[in-house]
C-alpha positions, 0 to 999 in steps of 0.5 A: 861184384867183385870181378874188375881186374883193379888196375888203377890199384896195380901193384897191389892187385898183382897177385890178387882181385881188388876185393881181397886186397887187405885193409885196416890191417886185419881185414879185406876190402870185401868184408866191408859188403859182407858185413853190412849185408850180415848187419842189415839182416841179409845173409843170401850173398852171392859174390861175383869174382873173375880175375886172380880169384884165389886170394880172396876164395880161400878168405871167403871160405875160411870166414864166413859160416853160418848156421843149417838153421837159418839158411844164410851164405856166402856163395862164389860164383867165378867166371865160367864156359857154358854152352852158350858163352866161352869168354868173361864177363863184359862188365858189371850188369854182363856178370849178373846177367850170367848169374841170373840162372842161379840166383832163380833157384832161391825164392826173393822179389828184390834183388841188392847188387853192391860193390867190392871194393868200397868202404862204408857203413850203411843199414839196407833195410832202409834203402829197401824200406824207401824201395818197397815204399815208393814203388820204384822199379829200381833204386840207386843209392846216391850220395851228395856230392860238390861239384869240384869233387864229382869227376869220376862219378855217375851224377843223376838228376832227381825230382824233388819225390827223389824219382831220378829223370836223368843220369849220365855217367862220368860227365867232364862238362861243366855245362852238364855238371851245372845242369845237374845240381840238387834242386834247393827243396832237397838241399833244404832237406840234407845237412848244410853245404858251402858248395853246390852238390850233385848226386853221385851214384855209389854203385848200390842199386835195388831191383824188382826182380822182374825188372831186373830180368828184363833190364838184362834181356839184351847184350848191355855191359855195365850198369852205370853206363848202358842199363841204368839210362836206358831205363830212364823214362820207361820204368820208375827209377829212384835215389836213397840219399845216403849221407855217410862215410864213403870211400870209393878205394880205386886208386892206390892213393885213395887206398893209401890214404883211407888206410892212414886216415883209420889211424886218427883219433876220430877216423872217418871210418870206425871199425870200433863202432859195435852198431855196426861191426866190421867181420873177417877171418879170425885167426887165433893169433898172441897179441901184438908184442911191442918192446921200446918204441915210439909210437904215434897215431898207429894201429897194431894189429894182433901178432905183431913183433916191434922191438926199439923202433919209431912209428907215425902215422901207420897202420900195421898189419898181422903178423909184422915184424919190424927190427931194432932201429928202424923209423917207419912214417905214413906207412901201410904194412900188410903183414904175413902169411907166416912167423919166420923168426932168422934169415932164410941161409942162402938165395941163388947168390949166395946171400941171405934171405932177409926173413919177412918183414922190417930188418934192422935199421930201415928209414921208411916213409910215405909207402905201402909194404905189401904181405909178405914183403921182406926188407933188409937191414939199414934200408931208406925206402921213400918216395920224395922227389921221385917220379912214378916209375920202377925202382931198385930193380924192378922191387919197388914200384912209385905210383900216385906219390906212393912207394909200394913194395909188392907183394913177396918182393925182397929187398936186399940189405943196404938198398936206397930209394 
């Protein structure tokens, strides 16, 4: 599923849908689904885009390949007229219902519908191991969750069989948050815990596919809040407990902070897992060039030109460049499409273009500077102090405590924030 237009993400969905939005330096948030789709022996992947969709079109058809022989696909399926419908999708189940047409023409008896935008590692043979083994109708994939960290997240409420008996979408009630807690029998069962715990729907579900059809035989929106409770009672709804890493990235502070997490000794998250590699678009790129620098818990990514300059606790993506002199600290750096390697002559003022990248001299800090971002020398960008709001212009946007510098803006030399 990748159509939602990621507003609580904005700046960074600008010009491009949450999914294709760049990750961990190299890859897209979608690469995350894809690759465990791939790791877990599944390879008939249909993905669902609607809003800014180029972005991430152009990296599905550049990356993912498979071979005549063994009939897998990356299929994408956007938003279309029909004779029966003109408008957009309505919301997740809305998108699938649409869909459904083309997914008949390939023979399956179990449908795995995921999320765009989330960053995990899980093995789906398990979860449709306990789906097949069960008998369920539907299987949601649920993780355990305390209490004072469930806002925001569908919570259900299970037998101890794991059979699901209730579910409410995004509750606000502590007397309903309360009622929801994990029975002691499935507490036993799980790793240790200081605080009571719900199960959080992670936005992963199983289907039959007859069910599935009939579920969607109706003019429900979305999944978590119409589909999945209207089934309640009527067919045999379950919950796979997942109990690893996962990150729903929603919000510019949580992408902000997953991001600079990747950059620690032991990250939560481990690209450099081999068990369950991480997949993206190769691009053929020299290795990163780093000249006399200070670099502290940072990742590089291939291609990369930093010369006599101080980094902490930043990821860096393909493509950077980063001039003499300059002090970068928490800071996400997307990269460039390109190499430009001086400043473009003129712009309609008559002064130079800074060239894509860091200039000279530039004190960064607690910001994300997005692909193809061009900074000037001797620039101060961070966030301290500020409200959220517009800045430099309209150039630079502070949203959650981040400073973001949009995707393509340019910075003029000497600009303070």
């Amino acid at each position: 599923m990748g159509g939602g237009r990621g507003t609580r993400l904005y700046p960074l969905t600008m010009e491009r849908c949450k999914p294709a939005v760049p990750l961990a330096g190299k890859y897209r948030l979608v690469d995350i689904p894809i690759s465990n789709c791939i790791n877990s022996g599944i390879n008939r992947i249909f993905l669902l885009t609607q809003f800014h969709t180029a972005s991430l079109h152009r990296h599905i058809q550049s990356t993912y390949h498979f071979d005549a022989f063994g009939g897998g696909f990356v299929d994408i399926l956007s938003a279309e007229q029909t004779e029966t419908t003109t408008d957009w999708y309505q919301g997740t189940a809305d998108a699938v219902r649409r869909n459904l047409v083309h997914f008949r023409t390939f023979g399956h008896d179990l449908v795995l519908i995921l999320s765009g935008d989330q960053l995990y590692r899980m093995d789906f043979r398990k979860i449709i191991e306990q789906h097949i083994a069960t008998k369920s109708d539907v299987t949601i994939a649920t993780i355990p969750f305390p209490v004072s960290k469930v806002e925001g997240l569908g919570l259900m409420k299970v037998n101890d069989d794991l059979e699901i008996n209730q579910f409410v979408e995004k509750p606000k009630d502590p007397a309903v948050i309360n009622s929801l807690v994990l029975s002691p029998t499935i507490e036993a069962k799980l790793s240790p815990s200081e605080e009571k715990r719900c199960l959080a729907s992670m936005g992963i579900y199983v289907f039959n596919r007859s069910v599935l059809a009939e579920a969607l035989d109706n003019n429900m929106k979305d999944f978590g809040k119409e589909v999945i409770p209207s089934l309640l009672g009527k067919k045999k709804l379950s919950s796979y407990i997942f109990e690893g890493y996962w990150e729903d990235i929603g919000t510019v502070k949580a992408f902000f902070d997953t991001n600079l997490d990747l950059a620690q000794p032991l990250p939560p998250f481990n690209f450099f897992d081999p068990a369950g590699k991480i997949y993206s678009h190769s691009r053929q790129l020299p290795p990163a060039k780093i000249n006399r620098c200070m670099i502290d818990h940072v990742m590089v990514s291939e291609g990369c030109i930093i010369t006599d300059s101080s980094l902490k606790r930043c990821v860096i993506g393909v493509r950077s460049y980063l001039g003499e002199g300059s002090s970068l600290e928490s800071v996400v750096m997307m990269g460039a499409d390109l190499y430009e390697f001086r400043d473009k002559p003129t712009g309609k003022d008559g002064a130079s273009i800074p060239r894509l990248g860091v200039g000279k001299n530039c004190k960064i800090r607690h910001s994300i500077i997005d692909k193809n971002a061009r900074i000037g020398d001797n620039c101060v960008l961070d966030p301290e102090g500020k409200p959220d709001g517009v800045y430099a212009g309209g150039a630079v946007i502070i949203r959650d405590g981040v400073l973001v510098v949009p995707k393509g803006t340019i910075i003029p030399p000497n600009t303070v924030v």
